[in-house]
N, C-alpha and C positions, 0 to 999 in steps of 0.2 A: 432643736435637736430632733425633736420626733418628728417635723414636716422632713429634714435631711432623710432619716428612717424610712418614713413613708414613702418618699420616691424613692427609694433605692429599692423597694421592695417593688414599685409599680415597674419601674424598670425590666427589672430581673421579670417579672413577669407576662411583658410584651416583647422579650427576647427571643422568648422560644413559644412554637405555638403547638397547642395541646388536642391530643385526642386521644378519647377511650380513657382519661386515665392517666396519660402518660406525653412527656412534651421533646419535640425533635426541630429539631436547626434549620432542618433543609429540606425540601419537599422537590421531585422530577417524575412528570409525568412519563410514564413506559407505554401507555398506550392497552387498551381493552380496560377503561375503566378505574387500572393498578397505578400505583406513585411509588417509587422506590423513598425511603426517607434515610433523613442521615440524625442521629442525637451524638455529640460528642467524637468518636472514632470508629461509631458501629454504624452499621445499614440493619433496614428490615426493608418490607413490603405492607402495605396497606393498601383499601380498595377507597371507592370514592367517599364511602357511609364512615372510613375511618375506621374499617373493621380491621384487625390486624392477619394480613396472610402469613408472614412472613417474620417472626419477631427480630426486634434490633438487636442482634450479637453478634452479627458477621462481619467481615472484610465486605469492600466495595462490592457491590451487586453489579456485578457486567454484561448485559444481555448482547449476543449474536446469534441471530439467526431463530429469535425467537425462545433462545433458552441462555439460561445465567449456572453457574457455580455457586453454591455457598461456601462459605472459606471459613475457618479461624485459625490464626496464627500459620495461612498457609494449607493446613488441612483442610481436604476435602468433607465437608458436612452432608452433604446433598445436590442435586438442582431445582430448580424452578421455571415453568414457562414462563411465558407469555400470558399465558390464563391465571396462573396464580396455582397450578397444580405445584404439587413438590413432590418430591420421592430423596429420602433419607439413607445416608450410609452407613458405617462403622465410623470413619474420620482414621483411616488405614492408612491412605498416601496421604503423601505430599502434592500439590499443582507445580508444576514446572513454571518458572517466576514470568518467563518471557511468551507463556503459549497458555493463556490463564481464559480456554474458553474449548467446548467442545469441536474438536473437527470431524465430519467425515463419522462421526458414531463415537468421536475417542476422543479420552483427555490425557494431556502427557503427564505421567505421575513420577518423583525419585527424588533423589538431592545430590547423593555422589553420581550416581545410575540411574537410566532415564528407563521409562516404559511405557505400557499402553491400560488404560483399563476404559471398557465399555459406560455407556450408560447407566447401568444397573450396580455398577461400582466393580462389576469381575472383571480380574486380569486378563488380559491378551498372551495368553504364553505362546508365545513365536519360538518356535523349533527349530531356526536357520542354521544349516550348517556352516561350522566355521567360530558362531557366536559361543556366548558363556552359555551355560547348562544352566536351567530355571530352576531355583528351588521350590516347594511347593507354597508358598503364598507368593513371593516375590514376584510380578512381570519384569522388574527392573533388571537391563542387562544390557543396553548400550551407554558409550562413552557422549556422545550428542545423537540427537533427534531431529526431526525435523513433522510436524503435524502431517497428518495423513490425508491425501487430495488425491480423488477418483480413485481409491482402495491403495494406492503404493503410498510408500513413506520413504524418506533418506533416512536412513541411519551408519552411525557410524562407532566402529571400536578401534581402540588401540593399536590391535592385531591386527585388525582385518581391513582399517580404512573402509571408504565409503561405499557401499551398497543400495541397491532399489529394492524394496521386501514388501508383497502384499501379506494379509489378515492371517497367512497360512503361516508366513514365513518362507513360502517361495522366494526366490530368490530372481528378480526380472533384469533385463537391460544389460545382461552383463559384458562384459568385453573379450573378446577372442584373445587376446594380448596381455596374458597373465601379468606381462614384467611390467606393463604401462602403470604409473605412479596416479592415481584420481586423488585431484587435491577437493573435489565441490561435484559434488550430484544435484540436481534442484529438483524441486518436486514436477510430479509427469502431471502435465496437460494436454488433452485433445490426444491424449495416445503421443506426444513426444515428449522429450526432455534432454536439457544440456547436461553435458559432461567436460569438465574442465581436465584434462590430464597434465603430463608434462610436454607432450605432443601437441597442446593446443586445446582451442576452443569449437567441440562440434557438437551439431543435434542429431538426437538418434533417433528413432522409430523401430520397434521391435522387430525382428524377421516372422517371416508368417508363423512359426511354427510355436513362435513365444519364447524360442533359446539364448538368442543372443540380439545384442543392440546394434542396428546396419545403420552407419554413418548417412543422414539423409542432406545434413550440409556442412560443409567447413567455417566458423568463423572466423578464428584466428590460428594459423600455422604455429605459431610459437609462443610458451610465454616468460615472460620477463621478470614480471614483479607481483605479489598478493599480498593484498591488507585485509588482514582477517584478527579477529577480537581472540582475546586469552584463552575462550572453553572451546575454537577452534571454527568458530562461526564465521562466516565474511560477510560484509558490509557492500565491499566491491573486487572484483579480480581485476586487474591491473593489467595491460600486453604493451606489447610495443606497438601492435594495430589498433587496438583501442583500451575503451572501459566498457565490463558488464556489469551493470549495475541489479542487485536485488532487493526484493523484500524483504518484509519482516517475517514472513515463510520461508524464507530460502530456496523464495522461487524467482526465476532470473525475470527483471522486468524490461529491460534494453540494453542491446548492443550497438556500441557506436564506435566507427572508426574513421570519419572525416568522410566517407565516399557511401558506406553502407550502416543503416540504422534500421533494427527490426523491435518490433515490441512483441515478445517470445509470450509474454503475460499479463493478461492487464492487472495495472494494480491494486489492491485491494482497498476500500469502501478508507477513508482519510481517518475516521475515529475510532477504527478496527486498530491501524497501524501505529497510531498514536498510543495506544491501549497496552497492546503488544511488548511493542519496544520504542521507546520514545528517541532514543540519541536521531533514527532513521527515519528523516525528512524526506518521503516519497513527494511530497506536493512541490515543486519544482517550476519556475514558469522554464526557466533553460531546456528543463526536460520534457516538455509537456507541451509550449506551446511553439508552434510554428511560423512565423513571421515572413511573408514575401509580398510580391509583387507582382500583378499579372502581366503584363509587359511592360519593358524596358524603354521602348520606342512607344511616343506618344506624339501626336498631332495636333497642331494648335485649332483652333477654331476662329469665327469669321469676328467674335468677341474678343478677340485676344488670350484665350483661356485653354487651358489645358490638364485632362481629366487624367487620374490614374484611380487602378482599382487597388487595393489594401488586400491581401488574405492572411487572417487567423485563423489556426488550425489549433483545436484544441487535441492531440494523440493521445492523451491522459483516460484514464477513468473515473474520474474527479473533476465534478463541475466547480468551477472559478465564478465567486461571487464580487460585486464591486469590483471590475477591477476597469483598470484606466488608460485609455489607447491618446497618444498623442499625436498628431504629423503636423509637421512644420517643410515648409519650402517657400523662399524667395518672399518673406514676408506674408504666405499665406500661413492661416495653421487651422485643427480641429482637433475636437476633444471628441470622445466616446468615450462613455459609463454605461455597464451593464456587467450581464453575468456571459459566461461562454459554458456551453453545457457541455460535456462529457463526450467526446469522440465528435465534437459538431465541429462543423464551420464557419468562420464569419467573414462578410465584405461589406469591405466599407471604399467610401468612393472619396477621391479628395480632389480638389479646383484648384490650379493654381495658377497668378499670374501668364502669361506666354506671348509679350508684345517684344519685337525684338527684328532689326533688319537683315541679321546674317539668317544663311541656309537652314541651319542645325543650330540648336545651343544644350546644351547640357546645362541640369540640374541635380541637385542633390536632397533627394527628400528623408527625411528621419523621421519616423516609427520610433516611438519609446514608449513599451506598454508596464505599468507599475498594478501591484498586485500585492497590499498590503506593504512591507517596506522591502518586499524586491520589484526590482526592476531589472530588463531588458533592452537593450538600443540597437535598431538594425538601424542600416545605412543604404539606401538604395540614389544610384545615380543612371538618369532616364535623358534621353535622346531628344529632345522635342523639337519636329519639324516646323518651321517658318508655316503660317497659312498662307497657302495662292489660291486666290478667286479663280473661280474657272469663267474664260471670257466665251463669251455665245459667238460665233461666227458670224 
């Protein structure tokens, strides 16, 4: 009985490993030194000596962009670099469940009503005309938000529908066409942004003077159908021309309608968005990678053989690790393993059989590239001319 004892006690003891004092489950290097650690349900920070920066009471420690959140129960504690600096708050707001990291200088704080507050933990009182009146602690006063990218933010109320509002509360992008219904603002990049109305899908570009939003292209004339989540957020807008598909910012990342496909934004960094909101699987091979063929018409040679070239196009902003190119034709086939880096290219060359008496013969070669358990299949059919020896005179 007491050797059963005695292991159970060694056990327990090589379960969790200890420092300073004190013992935690999980250990992740953050980088400069620091380890986030996990005991039980809480997070802290520690440096490499095991010193404690950071003591374990918080929610999950998040870093983006070199700075994390402290959290309990949702409330704002503080943040933390990178360095292991912190700067502490009251624990006043709430973090908004789906935007649980600094953007742009701002975190979104509320639970019925959404807001803005600084780094230093003060509110953002936005003065937009139109919106609710600020009480004096409160910044919270829209119905949805959207995080704040190159100083504008979407926001949205009840009343008013959706707005572009810089740090002032100005009011940007707006529309000449009071009665037009905006069902989706996305956030502004590079000085543009989409606006989805009832009239369609287009992007704007401010006019010189900053008053109003000038239509710079049409995507979709009409639209048809939106699938958008219950607090009034979309996932994707639906047309009869195509699909825009967005982030987990609620910034548009692709338009696609069979003929024209544009990437308005690139996507955001893969364990950002994972973080954010999890339902919305940005890593897509359908969307991302591009599968052709350099020409269609290929020419046998004096061996019998006939070369075609492969192109992957990675259009993503997320590099693809392992992942697995197949081609098969006419009894020839190849494998390729590797990664495709983030907005690169790849070519790959394939060999295949081409002995054969008629003029022309058509082939069909299949491209099947798999990418953890999705997979893709194109289907390309090529031309291949007979080879003729050239005779000397």
């Amino acid at each position: 009985m007491r050797k059963i004892f005695l292991s159970l006690l060694l056990i327990g003891y090589f379960s969790a490993v200890y420092a300073q004092g004190f013992a935690y489950d999980d250990k992740t290097d953050v980088g400069n030194g620091l380890y986030k650690i996990k005991s039980g349900d809480y997070y802290g920070i520690i440096d490499k000596n095991d010193n404690v920066i950071v003591s374990i009471e918080y929610q999950d420690i998040l870093f983006h962009e070199g700075k994390a959140l402290l959290t309990k129960d949702g409330f704002i504690h503080g943040i933390v670099d990178s360095l292991g600096a912190t700067k502490m708050f009251d624990a006043e707001y709430k973090v908004h469940p789906k935007y649980r990291y600094i953007y742009d200088g701002y975190i979104i704080v509320g639970e019925d009503k959404w807001g803005y507050i600084d780094e230093n933990g003060n509110p953002l009182r936005i003065k937009a005309k139109g919106f609710f009146s600020l009480g004096k602690k409160s910044p919270t006063q829209f119905d949805n938000v959207a995080p704040f990218v190159e100083n504008f933010a979407a926001v949205y109320t009840h009343k008013d529908g959706w707005r572009h509002i810089d740090k002032e509360g100005t009011e940007h992008y707006k529309l000449r066409d009071k009665k037009v219904k905006v069902f989706f603002r996305s956030s502004v990049y590079k000085g543009e942004c989409i606006i989805v109305t009832n009239d369609g899908i287009k992007q704007y570009q401010e006019s010189d003077d900053g008053t109003f939003a000038v239509v710079k292209r049409i995507l979709s004339p009409s639209s048809s159908f939106i699938e958008k989540n219950q607090d009034g957020s979309f996932t994707k807008l639906i047309f009869k021309e195509g699909i825009l598909t967005l982030d987990s910012l609620m910034r548009v990342t692709k338009y696609e309608n069979g003929t024209d496909s544009i990437i308005f934004i690139q996507q955001p960094k893969k364990h950002i968005v994972k973080k954010v909101i999890a339902p919305i699987d940005t890593i897509s091979l359908e969307n991302d990678l591009q599968v052709g063929i350099v020409s269609q018409n290929l020419q046998a040679n004096s061996k019998g053989q006939a070369h075609a070239e492969i192109k992957v196009k990675n259009i993503g902003n997320v590099k693809y690790e392992n992942v697995h190119i197949f081609i098969e034709c006419s009894n020839a086939s190849r494998e390729w393993q590797g990664n495709i880096e983030a907005n690169s290219e790849l070519s790959l060359s394939f060999t295949m059989p081409a002995r054969f008496s008629t003029a022309v013969v058509r082939r069909n070669i299949v491209v099947r590239t798999v990418y953890n358990k999705e997979q893709i299949e194109k289907n390309f059919t090529v031309a291949i001319k007979r080879y003729t020896p050239v005779r000397s005179r």
